[in-house]
C-alpha positions in Angstrom: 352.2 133.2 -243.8 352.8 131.8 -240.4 349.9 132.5 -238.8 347.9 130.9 -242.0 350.5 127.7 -241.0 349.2 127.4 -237.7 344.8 128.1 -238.7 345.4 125.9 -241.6 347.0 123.1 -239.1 344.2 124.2 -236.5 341.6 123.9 -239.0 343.4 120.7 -240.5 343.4 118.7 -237.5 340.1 120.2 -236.3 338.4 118.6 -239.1 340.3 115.7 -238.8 338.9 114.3 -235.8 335.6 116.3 -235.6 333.7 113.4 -235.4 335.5 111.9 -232.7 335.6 114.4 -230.9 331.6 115.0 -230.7 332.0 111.6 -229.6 334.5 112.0 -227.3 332.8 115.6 -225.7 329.4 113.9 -225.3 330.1 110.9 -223.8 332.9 113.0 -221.7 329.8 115.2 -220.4 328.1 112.0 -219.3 331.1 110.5 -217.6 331.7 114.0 -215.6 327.9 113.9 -214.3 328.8 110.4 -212.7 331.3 112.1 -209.9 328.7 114.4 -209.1 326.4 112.2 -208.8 328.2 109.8 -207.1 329.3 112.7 -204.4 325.7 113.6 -203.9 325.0 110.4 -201.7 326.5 111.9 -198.9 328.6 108.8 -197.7 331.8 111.2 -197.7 334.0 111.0 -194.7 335.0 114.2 -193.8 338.1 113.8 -192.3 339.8 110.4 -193.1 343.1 111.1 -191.7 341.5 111.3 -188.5 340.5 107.7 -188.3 343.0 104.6 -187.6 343.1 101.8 -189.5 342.4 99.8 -186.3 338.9 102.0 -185.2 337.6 100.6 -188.9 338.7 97.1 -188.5 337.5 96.8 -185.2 334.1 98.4 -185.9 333.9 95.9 -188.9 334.8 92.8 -187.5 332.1 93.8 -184.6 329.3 94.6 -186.8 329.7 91.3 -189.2 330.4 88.0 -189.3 333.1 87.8 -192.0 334.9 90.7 -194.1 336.5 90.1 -197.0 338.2 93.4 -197.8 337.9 97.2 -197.2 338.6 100.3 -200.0 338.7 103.8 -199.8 337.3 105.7 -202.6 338.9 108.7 -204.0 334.8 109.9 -203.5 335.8 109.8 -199.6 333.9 107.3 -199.3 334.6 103.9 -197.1 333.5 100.8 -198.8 333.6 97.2 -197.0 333.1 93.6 -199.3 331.5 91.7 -196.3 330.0 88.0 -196.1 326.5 87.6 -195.3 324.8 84.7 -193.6 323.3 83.6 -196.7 327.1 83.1 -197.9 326.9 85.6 -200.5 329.7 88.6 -200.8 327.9 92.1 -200.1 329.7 95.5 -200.6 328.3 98.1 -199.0 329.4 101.9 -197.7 330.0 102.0 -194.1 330.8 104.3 -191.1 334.3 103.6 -190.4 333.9 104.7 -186.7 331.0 102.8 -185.9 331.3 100.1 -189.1 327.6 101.2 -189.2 326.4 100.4 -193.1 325.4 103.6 -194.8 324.0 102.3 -197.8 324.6 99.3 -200.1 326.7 99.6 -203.8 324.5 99.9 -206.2 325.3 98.6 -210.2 326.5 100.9 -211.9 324.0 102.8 -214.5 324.1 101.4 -217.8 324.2 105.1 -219.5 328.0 105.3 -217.6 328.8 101.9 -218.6 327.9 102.6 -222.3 329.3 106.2 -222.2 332.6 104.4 -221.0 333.1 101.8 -223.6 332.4 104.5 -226.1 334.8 106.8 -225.0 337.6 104.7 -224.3 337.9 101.9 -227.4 334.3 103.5 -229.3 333.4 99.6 -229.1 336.4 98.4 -231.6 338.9 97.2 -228.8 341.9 97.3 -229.4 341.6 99.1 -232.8 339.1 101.5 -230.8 341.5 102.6 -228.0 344.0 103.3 -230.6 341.8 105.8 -232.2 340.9 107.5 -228.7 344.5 107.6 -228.1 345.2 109.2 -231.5 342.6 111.9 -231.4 343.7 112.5 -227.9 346.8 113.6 -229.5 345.0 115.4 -232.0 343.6 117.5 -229.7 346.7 118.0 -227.5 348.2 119.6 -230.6 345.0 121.4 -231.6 345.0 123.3 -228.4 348.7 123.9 -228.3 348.2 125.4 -232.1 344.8 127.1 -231.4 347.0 128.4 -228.2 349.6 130.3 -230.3 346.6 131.4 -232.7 345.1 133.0 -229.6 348.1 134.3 -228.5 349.1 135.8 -232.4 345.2 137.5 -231.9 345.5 138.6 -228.5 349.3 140.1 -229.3 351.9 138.0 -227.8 351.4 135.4 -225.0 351.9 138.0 -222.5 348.1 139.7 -223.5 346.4 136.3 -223.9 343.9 137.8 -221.1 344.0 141.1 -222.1 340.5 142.4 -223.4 339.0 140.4 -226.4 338.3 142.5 -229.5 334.7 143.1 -230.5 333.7 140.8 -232.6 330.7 138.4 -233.8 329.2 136.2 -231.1 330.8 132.7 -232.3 334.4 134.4 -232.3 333.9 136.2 -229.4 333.4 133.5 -227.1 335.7 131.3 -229.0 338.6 133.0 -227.8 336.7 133.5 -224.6 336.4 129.7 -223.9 339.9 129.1 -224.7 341.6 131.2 -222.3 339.4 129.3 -219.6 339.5 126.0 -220.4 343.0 125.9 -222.2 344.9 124.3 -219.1 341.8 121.3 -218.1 341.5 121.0 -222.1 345.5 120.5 -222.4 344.7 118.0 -219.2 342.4 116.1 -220.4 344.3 115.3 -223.7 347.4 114.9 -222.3 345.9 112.4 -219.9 344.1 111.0 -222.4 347.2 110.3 -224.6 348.8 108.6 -221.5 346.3 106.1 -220.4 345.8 104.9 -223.7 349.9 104.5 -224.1 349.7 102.5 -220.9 346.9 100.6 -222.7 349.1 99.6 -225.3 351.7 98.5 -222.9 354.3 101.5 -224.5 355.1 102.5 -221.0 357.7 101.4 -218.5 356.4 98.2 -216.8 354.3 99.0 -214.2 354.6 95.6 -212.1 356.9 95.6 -208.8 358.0 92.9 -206.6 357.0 92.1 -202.9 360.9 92.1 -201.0 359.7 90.1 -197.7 361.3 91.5 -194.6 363.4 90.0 -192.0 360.7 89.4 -188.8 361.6 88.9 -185.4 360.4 85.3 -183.8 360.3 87.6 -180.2 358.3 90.5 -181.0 354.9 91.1 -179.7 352.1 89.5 -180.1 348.4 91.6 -179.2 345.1 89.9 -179.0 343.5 92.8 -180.1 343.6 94.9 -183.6 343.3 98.3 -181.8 346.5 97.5 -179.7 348.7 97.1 -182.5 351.1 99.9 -183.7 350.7 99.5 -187.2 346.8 99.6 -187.5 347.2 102.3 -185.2 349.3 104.5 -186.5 348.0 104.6 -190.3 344.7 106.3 -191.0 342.7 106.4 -193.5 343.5 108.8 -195.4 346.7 106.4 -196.6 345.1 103.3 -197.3 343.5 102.2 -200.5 342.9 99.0 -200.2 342.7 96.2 -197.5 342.2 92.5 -197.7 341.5 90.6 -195.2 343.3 87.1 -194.4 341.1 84.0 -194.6 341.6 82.7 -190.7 343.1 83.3 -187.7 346.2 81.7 -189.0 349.4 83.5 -188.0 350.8 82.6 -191.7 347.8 84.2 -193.2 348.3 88.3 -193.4 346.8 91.8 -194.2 347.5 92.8 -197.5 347.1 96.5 -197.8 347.5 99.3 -200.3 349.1 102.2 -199.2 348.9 105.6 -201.3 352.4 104.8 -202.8 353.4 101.1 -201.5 351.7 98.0 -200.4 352.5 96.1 -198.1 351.7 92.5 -195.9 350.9 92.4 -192.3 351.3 90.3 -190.1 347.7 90.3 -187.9 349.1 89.6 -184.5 352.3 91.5 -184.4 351.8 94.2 -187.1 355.2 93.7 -188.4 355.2 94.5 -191.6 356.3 91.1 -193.6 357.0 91.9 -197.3 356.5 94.9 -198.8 356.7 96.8 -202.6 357.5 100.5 -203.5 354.7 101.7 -206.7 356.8 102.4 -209.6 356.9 106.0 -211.1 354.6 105.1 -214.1 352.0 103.6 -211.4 351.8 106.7 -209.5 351.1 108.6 -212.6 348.8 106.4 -214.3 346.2 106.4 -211.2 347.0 110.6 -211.1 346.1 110.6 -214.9 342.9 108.5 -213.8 342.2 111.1 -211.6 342.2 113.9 -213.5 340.7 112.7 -216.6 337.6 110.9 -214.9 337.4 114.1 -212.3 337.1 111.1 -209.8 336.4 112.1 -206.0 336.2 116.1 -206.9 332.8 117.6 -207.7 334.8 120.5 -208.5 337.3 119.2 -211.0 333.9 117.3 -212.4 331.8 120.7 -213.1 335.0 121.5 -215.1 336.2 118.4 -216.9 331.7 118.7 -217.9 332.3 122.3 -219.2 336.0 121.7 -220.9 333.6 118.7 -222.9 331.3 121.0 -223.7 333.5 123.7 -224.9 335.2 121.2 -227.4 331.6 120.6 -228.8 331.2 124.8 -228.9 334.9 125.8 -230.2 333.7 123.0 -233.3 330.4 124.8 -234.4 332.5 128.5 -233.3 335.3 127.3 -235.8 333.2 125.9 -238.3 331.3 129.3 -238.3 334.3 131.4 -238.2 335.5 129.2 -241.0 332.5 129.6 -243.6 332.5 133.3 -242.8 336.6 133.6 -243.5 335.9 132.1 -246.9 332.9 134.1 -247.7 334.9 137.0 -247.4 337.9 135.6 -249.6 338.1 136.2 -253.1 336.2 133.2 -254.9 338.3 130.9 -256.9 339.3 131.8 -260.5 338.9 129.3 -263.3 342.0 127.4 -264.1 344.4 129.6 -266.3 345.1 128.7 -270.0 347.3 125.2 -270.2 350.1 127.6 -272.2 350.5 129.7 -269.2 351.0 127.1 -266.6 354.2 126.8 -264.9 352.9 123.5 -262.8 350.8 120.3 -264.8 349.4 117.9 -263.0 348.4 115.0 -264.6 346.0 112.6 -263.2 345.0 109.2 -264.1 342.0 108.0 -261.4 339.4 105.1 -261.4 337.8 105.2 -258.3 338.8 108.7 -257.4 341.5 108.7 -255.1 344.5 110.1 -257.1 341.9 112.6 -258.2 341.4 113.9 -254.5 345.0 113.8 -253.8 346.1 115.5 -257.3 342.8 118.3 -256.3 344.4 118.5 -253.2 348.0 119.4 -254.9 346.7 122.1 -257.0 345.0 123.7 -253.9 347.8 123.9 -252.1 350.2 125.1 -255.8 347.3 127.6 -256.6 347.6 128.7 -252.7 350.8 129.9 -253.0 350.6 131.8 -256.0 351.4 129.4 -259.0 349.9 129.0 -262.3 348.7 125.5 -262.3 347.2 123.4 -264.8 345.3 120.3 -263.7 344.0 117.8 -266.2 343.3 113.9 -267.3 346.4 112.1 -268.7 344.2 111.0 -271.7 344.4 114.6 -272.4 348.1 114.9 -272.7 349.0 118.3 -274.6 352.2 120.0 -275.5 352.5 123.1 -272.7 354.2 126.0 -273.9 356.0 128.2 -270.4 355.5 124.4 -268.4 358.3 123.7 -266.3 357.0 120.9 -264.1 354.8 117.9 -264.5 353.3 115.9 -261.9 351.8 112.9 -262.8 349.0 111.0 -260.1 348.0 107.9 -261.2 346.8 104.5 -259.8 346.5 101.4 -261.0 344.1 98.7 -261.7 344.1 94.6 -262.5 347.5 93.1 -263.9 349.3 96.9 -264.1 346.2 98.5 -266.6 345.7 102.1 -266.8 342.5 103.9 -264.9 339.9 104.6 -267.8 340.9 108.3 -267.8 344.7 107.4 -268.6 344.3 104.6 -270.8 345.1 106.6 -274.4 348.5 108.4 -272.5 351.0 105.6 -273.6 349.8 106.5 -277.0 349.5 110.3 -277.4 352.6 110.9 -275.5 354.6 109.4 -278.0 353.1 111.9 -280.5 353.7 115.1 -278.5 357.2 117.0 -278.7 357.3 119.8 -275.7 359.0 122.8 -276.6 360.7 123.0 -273.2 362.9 120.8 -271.1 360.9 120.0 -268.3 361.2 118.0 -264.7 358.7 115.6 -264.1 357.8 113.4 -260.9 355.2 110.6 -260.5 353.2 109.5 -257.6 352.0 106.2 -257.9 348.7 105.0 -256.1 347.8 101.5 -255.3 347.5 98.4 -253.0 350.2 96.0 -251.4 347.7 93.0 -251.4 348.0 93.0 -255.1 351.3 91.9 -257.3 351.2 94.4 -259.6 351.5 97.3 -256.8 351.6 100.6 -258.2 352.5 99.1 -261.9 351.2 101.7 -264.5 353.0 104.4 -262.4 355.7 102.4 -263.0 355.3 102.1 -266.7 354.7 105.9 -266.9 357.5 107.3 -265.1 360.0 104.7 -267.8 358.4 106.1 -270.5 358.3 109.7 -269.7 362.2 109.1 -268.2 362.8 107.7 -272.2 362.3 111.4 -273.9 365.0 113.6 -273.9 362.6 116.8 -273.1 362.4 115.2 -269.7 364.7 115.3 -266.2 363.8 113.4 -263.7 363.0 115.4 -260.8 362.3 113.5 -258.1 362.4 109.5 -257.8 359.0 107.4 -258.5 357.0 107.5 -255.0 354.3 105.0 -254.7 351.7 105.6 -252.1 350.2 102.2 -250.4 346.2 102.7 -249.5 346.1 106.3 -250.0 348.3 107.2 -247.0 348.0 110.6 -246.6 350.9 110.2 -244.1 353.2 108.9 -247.3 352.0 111.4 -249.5 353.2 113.8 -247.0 356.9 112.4 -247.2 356.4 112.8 -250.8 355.5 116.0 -250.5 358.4 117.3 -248.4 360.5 115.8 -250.8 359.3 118.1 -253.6 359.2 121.0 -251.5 362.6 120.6 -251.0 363.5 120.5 -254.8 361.0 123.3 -255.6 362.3 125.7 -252.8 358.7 126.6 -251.1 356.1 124.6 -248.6 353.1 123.4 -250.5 350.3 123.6 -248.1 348.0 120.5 -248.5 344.5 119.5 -247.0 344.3 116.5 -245.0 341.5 114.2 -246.2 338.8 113.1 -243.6 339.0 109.6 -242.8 335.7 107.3 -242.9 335.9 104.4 -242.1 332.5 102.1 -243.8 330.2 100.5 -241.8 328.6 97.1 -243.1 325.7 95.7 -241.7 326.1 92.0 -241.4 322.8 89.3 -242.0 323.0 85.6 -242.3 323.5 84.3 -245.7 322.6 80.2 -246.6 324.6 78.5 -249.0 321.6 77.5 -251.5 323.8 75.8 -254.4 327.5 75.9 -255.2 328.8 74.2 -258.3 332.0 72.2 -259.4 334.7 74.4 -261.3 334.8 74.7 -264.6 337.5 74.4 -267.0 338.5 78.2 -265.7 338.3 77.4 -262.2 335.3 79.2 -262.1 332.4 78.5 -260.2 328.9 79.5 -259.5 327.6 80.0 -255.5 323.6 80.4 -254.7 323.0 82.3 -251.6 319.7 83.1 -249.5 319.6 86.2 -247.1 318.1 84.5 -243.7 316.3 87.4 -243.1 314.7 89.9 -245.8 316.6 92.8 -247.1 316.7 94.8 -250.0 319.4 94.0 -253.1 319.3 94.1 -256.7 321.3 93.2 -259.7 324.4 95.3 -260.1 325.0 95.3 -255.8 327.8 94.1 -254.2 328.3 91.3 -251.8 330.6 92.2 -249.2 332.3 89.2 -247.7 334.7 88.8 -244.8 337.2 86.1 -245.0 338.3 84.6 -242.0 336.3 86.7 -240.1 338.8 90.1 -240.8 337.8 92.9 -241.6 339.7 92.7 -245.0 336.7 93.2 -246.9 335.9 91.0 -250.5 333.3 92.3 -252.8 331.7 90.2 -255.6 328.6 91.4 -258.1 325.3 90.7 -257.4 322.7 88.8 -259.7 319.5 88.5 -258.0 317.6 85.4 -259.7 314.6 84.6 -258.3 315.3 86.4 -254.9 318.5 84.7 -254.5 322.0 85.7 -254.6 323.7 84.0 -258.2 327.6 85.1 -257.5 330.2 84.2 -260.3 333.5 84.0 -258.7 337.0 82.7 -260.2 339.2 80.7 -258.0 342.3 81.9 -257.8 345.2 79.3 -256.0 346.0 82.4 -253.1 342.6 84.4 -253.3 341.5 84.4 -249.7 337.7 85.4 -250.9 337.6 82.9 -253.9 339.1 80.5 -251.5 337.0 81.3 -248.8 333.2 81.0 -250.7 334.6 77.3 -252.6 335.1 76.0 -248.7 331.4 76.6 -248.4 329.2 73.4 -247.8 325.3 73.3 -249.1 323.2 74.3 -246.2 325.8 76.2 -244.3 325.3 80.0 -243.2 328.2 82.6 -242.9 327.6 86.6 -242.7 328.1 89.3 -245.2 326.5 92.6 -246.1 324.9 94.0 -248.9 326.7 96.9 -250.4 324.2 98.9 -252.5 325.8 99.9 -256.0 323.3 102.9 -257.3 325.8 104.0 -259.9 325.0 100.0 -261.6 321.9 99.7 -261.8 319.7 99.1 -264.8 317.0 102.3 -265.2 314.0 101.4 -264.8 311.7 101.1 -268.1 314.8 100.5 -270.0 313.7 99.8 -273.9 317.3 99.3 -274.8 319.9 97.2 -273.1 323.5 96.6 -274.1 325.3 94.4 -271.0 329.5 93.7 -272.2 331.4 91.1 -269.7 334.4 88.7 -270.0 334.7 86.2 -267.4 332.9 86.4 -264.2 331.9 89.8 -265.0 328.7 88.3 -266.4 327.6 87.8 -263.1 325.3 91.2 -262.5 323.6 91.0 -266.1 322.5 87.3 -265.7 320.2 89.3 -262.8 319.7 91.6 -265.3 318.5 89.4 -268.0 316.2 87.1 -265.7 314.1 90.6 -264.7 314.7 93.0 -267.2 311.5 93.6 -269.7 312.9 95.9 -272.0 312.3 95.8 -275.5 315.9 94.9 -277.2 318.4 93.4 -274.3 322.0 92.1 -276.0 324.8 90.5 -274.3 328.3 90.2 -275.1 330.4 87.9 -273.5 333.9 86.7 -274.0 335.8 83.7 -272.4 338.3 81.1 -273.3 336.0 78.3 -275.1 333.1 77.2 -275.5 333.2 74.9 -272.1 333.9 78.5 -270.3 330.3 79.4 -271.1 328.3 76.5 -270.1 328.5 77.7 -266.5 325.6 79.9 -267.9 324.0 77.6 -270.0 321.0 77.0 -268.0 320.5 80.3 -266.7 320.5 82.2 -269.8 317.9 79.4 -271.6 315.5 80.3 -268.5 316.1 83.8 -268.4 315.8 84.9 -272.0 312.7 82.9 -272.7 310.2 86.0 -271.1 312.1 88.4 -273.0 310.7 90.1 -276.8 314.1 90.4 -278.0 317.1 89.3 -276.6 320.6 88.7 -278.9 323.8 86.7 -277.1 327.1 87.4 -279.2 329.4 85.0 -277.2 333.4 85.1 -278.2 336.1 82.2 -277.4 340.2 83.8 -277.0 341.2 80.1 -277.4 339.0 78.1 -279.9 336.8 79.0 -283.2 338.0 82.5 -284.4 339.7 83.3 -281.7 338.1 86.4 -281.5 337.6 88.9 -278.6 334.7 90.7 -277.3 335.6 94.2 -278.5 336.0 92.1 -281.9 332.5 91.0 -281.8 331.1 95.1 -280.9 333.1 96.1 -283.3 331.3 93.3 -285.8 327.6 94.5 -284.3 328.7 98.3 -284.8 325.0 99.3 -285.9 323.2 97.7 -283.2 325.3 99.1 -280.4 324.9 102.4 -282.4 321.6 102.3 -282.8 321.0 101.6 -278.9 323.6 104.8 -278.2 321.4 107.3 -280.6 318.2 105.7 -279.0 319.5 106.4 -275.5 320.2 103.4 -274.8 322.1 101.6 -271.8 325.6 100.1 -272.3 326.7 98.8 -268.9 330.5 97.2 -268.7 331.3 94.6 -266.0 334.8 92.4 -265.5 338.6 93.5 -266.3 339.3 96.7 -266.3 341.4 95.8 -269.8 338.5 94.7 -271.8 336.7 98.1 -270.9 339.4 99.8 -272.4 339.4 97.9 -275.4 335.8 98.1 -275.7 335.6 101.7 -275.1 338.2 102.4 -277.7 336.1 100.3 -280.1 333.0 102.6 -279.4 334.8 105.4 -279.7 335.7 104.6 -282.8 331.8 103.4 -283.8 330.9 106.5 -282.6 333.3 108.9 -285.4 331.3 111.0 -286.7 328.0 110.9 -285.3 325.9 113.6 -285.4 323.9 112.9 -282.1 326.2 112.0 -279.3 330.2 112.1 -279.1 332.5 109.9 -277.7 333.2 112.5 -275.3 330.1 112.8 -274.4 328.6 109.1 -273.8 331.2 108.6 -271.7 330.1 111.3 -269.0 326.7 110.5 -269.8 323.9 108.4 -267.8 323.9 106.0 -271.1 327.5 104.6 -269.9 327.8 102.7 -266.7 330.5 100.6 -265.6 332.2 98.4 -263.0 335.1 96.8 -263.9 338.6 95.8 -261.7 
């Protein structure tokens, strides 16, 4: 069991950070060939503790008119900023005996420069560098744990050299590898993590104070540089830095950088006039420079280039030695019989993110040897031996149920376990919205209600699928359980949206909803359709707002509510005809209409009409029929004028429009229920019934189908519903 602790955490945060650390290897190859390249100029003093200060100063202020400053590289090399007589700075590598100039500084390569900003922020600032920083630590405690799994293989940490077992090529060398590069690999990590702390400002301060020294008015004065003690006396070896004073004035001094102070000098007495100690953290950042860059070493480079490469091998080695581990295991067994289940986990998902999480659970249950039973909550069941059940579920709109929970509230109340049974509830949702986590909520009351239930653990909501909360959770019911659950971390991707320039066409007045209709134009052509999403970015963030597409005579047609605090609605009223902001198309596969479609059935309330007015003004199938529900009649002449144009090329088009507020006061699942035989007739006919607005009017609707559907002999409920025939997008 231990040793699966540490590969599973090996493999864990191996796949974790996989991708940036092929990001991280590659550009770290590049950025090692720079040293080396660098050394291969040949400007290297050999021995820099050999030549005064004063020999370099001399030979520079003979050999040029004005000089600015002088550095020492870590290279070994001596580089002076001098002024030329075309008044222009020039840095160039000199001779510090004879100030001779040995060749001029070149720009740096763009391939270093773009290798650099990749590997140290991957071109996202701030947000970038805290990412590098993380997978830094990532792989600090991937080697420390692949360490111990080398040392469990190898016997003890006492044999971690002792001869490697035959084996296949990829685990061979992956042990191999690891013994050699271990320590520059734990380096470069370790470094890694530090320089981006000091980034972040989470270190000590690193600033110190010049403390100016008492000077004698008597001492010494020298006409020349190479007669003063000071200049004399320090080689260098010790300097970093010098700058030069402007003039000849006594009040104007020689700032140097020492190896561990700087200090001002005064430039005709060499007294030293004010001077500041390097803090601790100062030292170690510019060592951690060092050894991370393999700066001024060609030796350290070659192995900081083959650690980087490694890190790309032990990835491919563990990703073989992986699939070859699990070809050999026994394959996984069919979920046991619900009656034989000690463990239920119940899962009510939309998009698919409890789902992954609850999957995730009943690995990790299965993995330790418990019967587990994983299943819908909208197929809710009595469970004879069941002694814990674990409910995952998210929720959508104004606190509804996820489609695939929506009938729980109902069939629980009908179901009488024979067992007393603990129960916990994980909640899944988003802060932004008020109704955070509601229908978790509402389940965990209503299962607490019934008398066959203890409450095991307290309700846990989980804010944007943290896996990092989840794992709190986790803990917790470990500890009530009495056994670690081991759980798969998910792989984080983060979505990529390529931004074009959009014109404000048209934008309406509200209506008497507060809803509104907004033209747009793309600037440049690209590729949309009806059902797409438009993916804004208010204020710039990268808070993300999507809205459905209708694409009406090339344009963007967007319906969009205003809501008093809705930073997106908010955002698209603000916008003036003629004006251009970016956002980026975000292709929607699963909602579009198939092509060649002879039978059309588009449902919406509210805005949701948006995507099927698209759909209406290109479709050319033979039956198209739209239901749509609002508050009045005055909600639906927003649409007036679109519809009139768009249905007149169609053979048959039907509109059954339903006001909550005027008239019969009916609702839209009222008026499918009313046209039962032509939405039948399009369902045995293999016909499309797309869905698009609240998430509570699809569940009314699809209760109202399911009960059009009783009976039939061609399709059931069950079914459509996985089917091709069904597609929604509701919220």
């Amino acid at each position: 069991m231990t040793i699966s602790i540490w590969r599973y955490s090996h493999l864990t945060l191996a796949l974790i950070s996989s991708l940036f650390l092929v990001v991280a290897s590659v550009t770290g190859i590049i950025l090692a060939v720079e040293p080396i390249s660098h050394q291969t100029k040949g400007y290297a003093v050999a021995d820099l503790d050999q030549v005064p200060l004063a020999t370099t100063i001399t030979a520079l202020k003979d050999s040029y008119d004005e000089v600015l400053g002088l550095e020492v590289e870590s290279s070994g090399f001596v580089k002076a900023s001098v002024l030329t007589m075309e008044m222009e700075t020039l840095d160039v590598y000199i001779d510090p005996f004879t100030g001779e100039q040995l060749g001029e500084v070149e720009e740096r390569p763009y391939v270093y420069t773009f290798a650099t900003n990749v590997h140290r922020s991957l071109f996202l600032k701030s947000i970038g560098r805290f990412f590098v920083g993380l997978i830094s630590l990532l792989l600090l405690i991937i080697a420390v744990t692949g360490l111990v799994l080398l040392a469990k293989r190898q016997g003890g940490f006492l044999k971690l050299f002792t001869k490697v077992q035959k084996d296949y090529f990829e685990l061979k060398y992956h042990v191999v590898l690891s013994r050699w590069f271990f320590i520059p690999i734990i380096i470069l990590a370790f470094t890694g993590v530090y320089l981006s702390a000091e980034k972040f400002n989470l270190l000590p301060k690193t600033t110190f104070d010049q403390v100016e020294v008492s000077v004698s008015n008597s001492a010494q004065k020298y006409e020349k540089i190479a007669d003063i003690p000071f200049f004399k006396e320090n080689t260098l070896a010790e300097i970093r830095q010098v700058e030069f004073p402007f003039s000849d004035d006594p009040e104007e001094y020689y700032l140097i950088a020492l190896q561990d102070k700087e200090v001002e000098v005064h430039q005709q007495t060499g007294e030293i006039v004010s001077k500041g100690d390097y803090p601790f953290v100062t030292l170690a950042s510019r060592l951690s420079l060092v050894l991370h860059t393999g700066e001024g070493n060609v030796i350290w480079s070659v192995i900081l280039l083959l650690a980087s490469a490694s890190i790309l091998f032990f990835m491919y080695s563990g990703f073989v030695m992986t699939l070859k581990r699990r070809k050999k295991a026994k394959g996984v067994s069919q979920m046991p019989d619900k009656d034989e289940c000690e463990y239920v986990i119940l899962v009510g998902s939309e998009s698919g993110t409890a789902f992954d999480f609850a999957q995730r659970f009943y690995n990790g249950l299965t993995q330790v040897g418990k019967k587990v039973y994983l299943m819908e909550l909208n197929k809710y069941s009595a469970y004879a031996k069941a002694k814990n059940i674990i409910v995952f579920t998210s929720t959508y709109g104004e606190g509804e149920p996820p489609t695939n929970a929506r009938k729980f509230p109902a069939i629980f109340s009908t179901v009488t376990q024979p067992n007393a049974i603990a129960y916990s509830v994980v909640g899944f949702g988003s802060l932004d919205y008020p109704d955070y986590c509601k229908y978790a909520i509402d389940v965990d009351e209503q299962i607490n209600a019934d008398n066959k239930f203890e409450r095991q653990l307290p309700l846990f909501k989980i804010n944007q699928a943290d896996f990092e909360s989840f794992e709190l959770w986790l803990i917790q019911f470990s500890n009530k359980v009495g056994f670690t659950i081991p759980v798969e971390r998910p792989l984080i991707h983060k979505k990529k949206y390529k931004k074009v320039d959009f014109e404000v066409v048209e934008r309406t007045d509200l209506n008497v909803d507060d809803t509104f209709l907004l033209r747009l134009r793309p600037a440049s052509k690209i590729n949309f359709t009806s059902g797409d999403l438009l993916a804004i970015f208010p204020n710039n963030d990268e808070m993300v707002r999507q809205y459905s597409i209708a694409r009406v005579d090339g344009d963007i047609l967007l319906s969009i509510k205003k809501h008093e605090l809705g930073r997106g609605s908010n955002f698209l009223y603000g916008l003036e005809t003629g004006q251009f902001f970016k956002a980026a198309i975000d292709v929607n596969p699963h909602f579009h209409l198939p092509k060649n479609a002879k039978n059309s059935i588009f449902i919406s309330n509210g805005t949701g009409i948006a995507p099927f007015l698209g759909m209406i003004s290109e479709n050319t199938a033979q039956n198209t029929t739209l239901f749509w529900g609002g508050r009045t009649r005055a909600s639906q002449s927003l649409y007036d004028d679109i519809l009139q144009k768009s249905r007149s090329g169609l053979k048959n088009f039907n509109l059954f429009a339903t006001y909550s507020r005027e008239g019969q006061r009916q609702y839209i699942q009222d008026a499918v229920l009313e046209q039962r035989e032509l939405v039948l007739q399009a369902i045995n006919e293999k016909g499309t019934i797309m869905l698009c607005g609240s998430l509570a009017m699809q569940h009314d609707v699809l209760d109202v189908i399911e009960k059009i559907l009783e009976g039939n002999q061609q399709i059931t409920f069950e079914a459509f519903e996985q089917s091709d025939q069904l597609k929604t997008d509701c919220y």
